[in-house]
C-alpha positions as CSV (number, residue, x, y, z in Angstrom):
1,X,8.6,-12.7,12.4
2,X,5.2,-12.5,10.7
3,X,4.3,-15.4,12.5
4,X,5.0,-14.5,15.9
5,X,3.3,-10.8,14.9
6,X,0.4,-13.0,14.1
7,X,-0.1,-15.2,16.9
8,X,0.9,-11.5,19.4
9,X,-2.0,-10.0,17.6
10,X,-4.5,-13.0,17.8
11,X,-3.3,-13.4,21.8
12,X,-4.0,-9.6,22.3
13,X,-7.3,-9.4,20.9
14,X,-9.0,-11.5,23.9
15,X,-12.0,-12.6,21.4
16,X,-12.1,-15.0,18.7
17,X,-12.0,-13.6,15.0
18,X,-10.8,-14.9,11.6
19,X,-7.3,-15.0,11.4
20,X,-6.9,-13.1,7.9
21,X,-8.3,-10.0,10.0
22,X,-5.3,-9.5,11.6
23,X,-2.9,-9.7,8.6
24,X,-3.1,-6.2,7.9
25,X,-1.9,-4.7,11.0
26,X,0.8,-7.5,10.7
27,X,2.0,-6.5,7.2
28,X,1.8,-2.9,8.4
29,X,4.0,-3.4,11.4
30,X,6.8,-5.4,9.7
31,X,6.9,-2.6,6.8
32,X,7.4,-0.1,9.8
33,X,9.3,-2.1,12.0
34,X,11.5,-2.7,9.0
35,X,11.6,1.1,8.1
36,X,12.5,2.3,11.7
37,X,15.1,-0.1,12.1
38,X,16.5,0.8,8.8
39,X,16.0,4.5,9.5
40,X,17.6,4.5,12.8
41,X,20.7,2.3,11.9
42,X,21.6,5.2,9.8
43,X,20.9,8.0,12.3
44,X,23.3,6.5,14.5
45,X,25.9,5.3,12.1
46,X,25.8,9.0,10.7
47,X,24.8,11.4,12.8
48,X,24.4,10.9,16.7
49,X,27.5,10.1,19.0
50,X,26.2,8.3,21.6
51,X,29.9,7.2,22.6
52,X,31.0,10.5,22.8
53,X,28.2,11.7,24.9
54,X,27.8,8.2,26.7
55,X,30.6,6.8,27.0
56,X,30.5,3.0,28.0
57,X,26.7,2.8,28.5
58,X,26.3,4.2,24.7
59,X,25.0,1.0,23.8
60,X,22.3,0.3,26.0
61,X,21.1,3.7,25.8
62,X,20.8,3.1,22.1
63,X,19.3,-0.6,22.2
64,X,16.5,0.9,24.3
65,X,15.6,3.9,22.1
66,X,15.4,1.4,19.2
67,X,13.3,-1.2,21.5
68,X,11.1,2.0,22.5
69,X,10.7,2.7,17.9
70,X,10.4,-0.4,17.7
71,X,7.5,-1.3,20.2
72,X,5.5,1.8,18.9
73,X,5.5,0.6,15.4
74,X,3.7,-3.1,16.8
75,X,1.3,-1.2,18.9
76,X,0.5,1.1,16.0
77,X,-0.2,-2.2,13.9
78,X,-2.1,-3.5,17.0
79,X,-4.2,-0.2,17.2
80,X,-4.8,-0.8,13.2
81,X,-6.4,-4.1,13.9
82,X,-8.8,-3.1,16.2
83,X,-9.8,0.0,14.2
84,X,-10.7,-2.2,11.4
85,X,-12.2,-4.8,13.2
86,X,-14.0,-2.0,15.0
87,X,-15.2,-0.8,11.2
88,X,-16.1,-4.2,10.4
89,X,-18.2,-5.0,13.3
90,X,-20.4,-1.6,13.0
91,X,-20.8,-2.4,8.8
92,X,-21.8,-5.8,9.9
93,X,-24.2,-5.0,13.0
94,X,-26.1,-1.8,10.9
95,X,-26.4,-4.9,7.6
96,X,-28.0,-7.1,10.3
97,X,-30.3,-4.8,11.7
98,X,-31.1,-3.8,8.5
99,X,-31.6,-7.6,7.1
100,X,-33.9,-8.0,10.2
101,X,-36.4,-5.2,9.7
102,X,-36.6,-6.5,6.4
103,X,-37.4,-9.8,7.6
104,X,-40.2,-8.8,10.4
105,X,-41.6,-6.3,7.2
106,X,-41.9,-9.5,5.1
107,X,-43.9,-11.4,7.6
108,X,-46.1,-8.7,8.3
109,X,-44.9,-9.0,11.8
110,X,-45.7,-5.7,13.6
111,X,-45.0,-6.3,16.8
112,X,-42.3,-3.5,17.2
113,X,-44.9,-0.9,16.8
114,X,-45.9,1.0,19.2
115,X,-49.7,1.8,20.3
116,X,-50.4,4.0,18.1
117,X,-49.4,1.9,15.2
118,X,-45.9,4.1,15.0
119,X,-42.3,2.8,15.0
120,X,-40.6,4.1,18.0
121,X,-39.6,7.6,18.4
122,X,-42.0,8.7,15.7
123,X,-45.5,11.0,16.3
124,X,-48.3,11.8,14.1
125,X,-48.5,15.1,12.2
126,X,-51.0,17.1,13.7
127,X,-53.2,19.4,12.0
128,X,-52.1,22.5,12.6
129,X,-55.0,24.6,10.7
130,X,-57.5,23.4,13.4
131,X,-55.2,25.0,16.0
């Protein structure tokens, strides 16, 4: 099951990423899936009476309420996945901006400036006692 969890999640990403990046929303949905499943087996061995209610179509109308659990919990660890790879991506891209100022300030490089010898959105102080 993990594996198929893990190839769904690769598939549904539609970009190419490490594959231990998705274990975490994979690990997270089997817990869940494995908690809802668990958690609904006894809710309708204990409590609801579907056949009473239902009649003859009792269990289909329970077999989809647990596929409709059940598919919430993979899109939840889905949704996981691209929240943390959304987290990554932003830690990553600020480091590399970072890492490249750093690298034009340590070649003296100071092409970015503007005309005035200022980096962008940035103005003198002005003197306000002559005013």
């Amino acid at each position: 099951m993990a594996a198929m969890l893990w190839a769904l999640y690769m598939l549904a990403l539609g970009e190419k990423i490490p594959a231990r990046r998705v274990w975490p929303g994979v690990l997270v949905s089997l817990a869940g899936w494995l908690a809802v499943s668990m958690a609904f087996s006894y809710y309708v061995e204990h409590f609801a009476h579907y056949a009473e209610l239902y009649g003859s179509i009792a269990t289909i109308v329970v077999s989809l309420l647990w596929l409709y659990w059940s598919g919430t919990v993979l899109i939840m660890g889905g949704e996981l996945n691209a929240a943390l790879i959304d987290i990554r991506a932003k830690r990553v891209g600020a480091a590399k901006v970072i890492r490249n100022r750093r690298k034009t300030f340590a070649r003296g490089d100071e092409s970015w400036l503007n005309s005035d010898g200022l980096a962008p959105g940035t103005c003198r102080e002005t003197d306000r006692s002559s005013e």
